[in-house]
Residue frames as qw, qx, qy, qz and C-alpha x, y, z in Angstrom:
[[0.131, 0.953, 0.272, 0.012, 180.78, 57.40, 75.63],
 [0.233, -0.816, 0.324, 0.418, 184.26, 58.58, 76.44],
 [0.578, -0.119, 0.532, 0.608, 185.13, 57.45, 72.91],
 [0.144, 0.780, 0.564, 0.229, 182.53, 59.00, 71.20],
 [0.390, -0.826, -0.173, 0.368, 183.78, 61.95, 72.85],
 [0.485, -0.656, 0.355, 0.456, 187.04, 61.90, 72.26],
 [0.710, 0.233, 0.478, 0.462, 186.81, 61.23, 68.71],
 [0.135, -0.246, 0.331, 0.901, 188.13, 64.18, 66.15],
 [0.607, 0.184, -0.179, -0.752, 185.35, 63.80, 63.58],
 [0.852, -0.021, 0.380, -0.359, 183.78, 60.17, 62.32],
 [0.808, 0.342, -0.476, 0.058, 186.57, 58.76, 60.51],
 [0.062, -0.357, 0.838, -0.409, 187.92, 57.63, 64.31],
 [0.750, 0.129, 0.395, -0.514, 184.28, 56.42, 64.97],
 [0.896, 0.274, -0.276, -0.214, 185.00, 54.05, 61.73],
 [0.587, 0.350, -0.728, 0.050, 188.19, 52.98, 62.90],
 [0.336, -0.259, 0.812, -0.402, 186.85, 51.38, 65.91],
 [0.340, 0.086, -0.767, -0.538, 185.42, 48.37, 64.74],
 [0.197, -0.215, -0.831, 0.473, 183.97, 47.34, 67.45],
 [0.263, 0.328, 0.225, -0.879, 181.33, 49.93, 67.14],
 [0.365, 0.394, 0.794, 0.284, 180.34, 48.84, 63.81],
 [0.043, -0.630, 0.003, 0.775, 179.96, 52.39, 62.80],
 [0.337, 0.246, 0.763, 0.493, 177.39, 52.63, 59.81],
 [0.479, -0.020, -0.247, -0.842, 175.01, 55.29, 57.40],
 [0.510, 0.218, 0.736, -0.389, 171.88, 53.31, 58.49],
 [0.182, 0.106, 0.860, 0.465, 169.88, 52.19, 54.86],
 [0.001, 0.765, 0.578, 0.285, 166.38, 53.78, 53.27],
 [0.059, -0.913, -0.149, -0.374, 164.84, 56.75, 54.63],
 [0.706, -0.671, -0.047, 0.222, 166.87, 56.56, 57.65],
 [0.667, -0.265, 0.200, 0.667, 170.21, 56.66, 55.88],
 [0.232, 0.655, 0.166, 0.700, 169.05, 59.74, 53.15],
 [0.453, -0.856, -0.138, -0.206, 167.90, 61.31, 56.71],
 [0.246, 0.611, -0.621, 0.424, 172.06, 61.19, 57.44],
 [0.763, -0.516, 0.194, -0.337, 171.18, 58.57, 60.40],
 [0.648, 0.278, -0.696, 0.134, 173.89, 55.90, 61.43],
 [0.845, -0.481, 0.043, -0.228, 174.49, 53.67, 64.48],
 [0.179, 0.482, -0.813, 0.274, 176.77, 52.27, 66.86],
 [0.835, -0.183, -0.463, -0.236, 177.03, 49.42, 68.75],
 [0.360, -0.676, 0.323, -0.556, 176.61, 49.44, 72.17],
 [0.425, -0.247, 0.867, -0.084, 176.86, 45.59, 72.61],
 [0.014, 0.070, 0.866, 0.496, 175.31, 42.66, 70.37],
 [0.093, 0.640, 0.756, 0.105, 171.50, 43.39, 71.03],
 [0.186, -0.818, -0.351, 0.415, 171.76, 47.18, 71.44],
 [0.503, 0.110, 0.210, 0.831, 172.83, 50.03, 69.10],
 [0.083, -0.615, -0.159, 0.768, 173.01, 53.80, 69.42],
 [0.496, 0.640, 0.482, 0.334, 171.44, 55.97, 66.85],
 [0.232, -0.624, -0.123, 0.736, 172.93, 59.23, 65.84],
 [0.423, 0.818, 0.287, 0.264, 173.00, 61.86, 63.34],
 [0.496, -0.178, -0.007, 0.850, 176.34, 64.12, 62.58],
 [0.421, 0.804, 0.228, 0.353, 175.68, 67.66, 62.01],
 [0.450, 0.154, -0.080, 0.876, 177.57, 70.68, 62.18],
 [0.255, -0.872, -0.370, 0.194, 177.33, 74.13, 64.32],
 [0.032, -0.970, 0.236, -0.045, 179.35, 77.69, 64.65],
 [0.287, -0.723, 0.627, 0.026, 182.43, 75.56, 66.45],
 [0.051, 0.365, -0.893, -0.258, 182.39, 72.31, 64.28],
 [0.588, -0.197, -0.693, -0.367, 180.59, 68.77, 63.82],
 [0.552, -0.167, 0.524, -0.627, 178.64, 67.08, 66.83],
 [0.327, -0.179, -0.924, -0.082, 177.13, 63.71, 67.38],
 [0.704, -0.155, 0.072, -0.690, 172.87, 64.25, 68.09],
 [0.097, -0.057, -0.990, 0.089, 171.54, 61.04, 69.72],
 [0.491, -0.064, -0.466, -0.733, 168.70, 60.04, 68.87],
 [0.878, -0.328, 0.096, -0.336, 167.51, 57.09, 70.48],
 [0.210, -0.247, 0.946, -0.025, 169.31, 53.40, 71.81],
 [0.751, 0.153, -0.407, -0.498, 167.46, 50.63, 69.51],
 [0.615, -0.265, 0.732, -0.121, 167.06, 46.89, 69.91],
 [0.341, 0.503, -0.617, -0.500, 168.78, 45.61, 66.87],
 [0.531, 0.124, -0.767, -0.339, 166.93, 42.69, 65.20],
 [0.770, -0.375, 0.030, -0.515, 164.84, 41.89, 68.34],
 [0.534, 0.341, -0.664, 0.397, 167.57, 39.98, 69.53]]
């Protein structure tokens, strides 16, 4: 979390690769949703929007990716 934090906006969030930092696909990704990866069976969902003092990262939920 303390990167997620610390990033500036979500081009840092791409260059960790390790996250795997993606627009999620269908309704999910028109709905501005994308995910990180929290380890190999487990990825964070968020959604970027913006307020008065700048962007934000909303979390949504922690998935189990591909029933893994």
């Amino acid at each position: 979390m303390s990167f997620i934090k610390a990033a500036a906006d979500e081009r840092d969030l791409y260059a960790l690769k390790g996250f795997h930092f993606e627009k999620l696909k269908g309704e999910r990704g028109k709905a501005g949703e994308r995910s990180l990866r929290l380890n190999k069976q487990w990825r964070l969902i968020v959604k970027i929007e913006q307020d008065a003092q700048g962007k934000l990262i909303l979390i949504l939920d922690i998935e189990k990716h591909y029933n893994e």
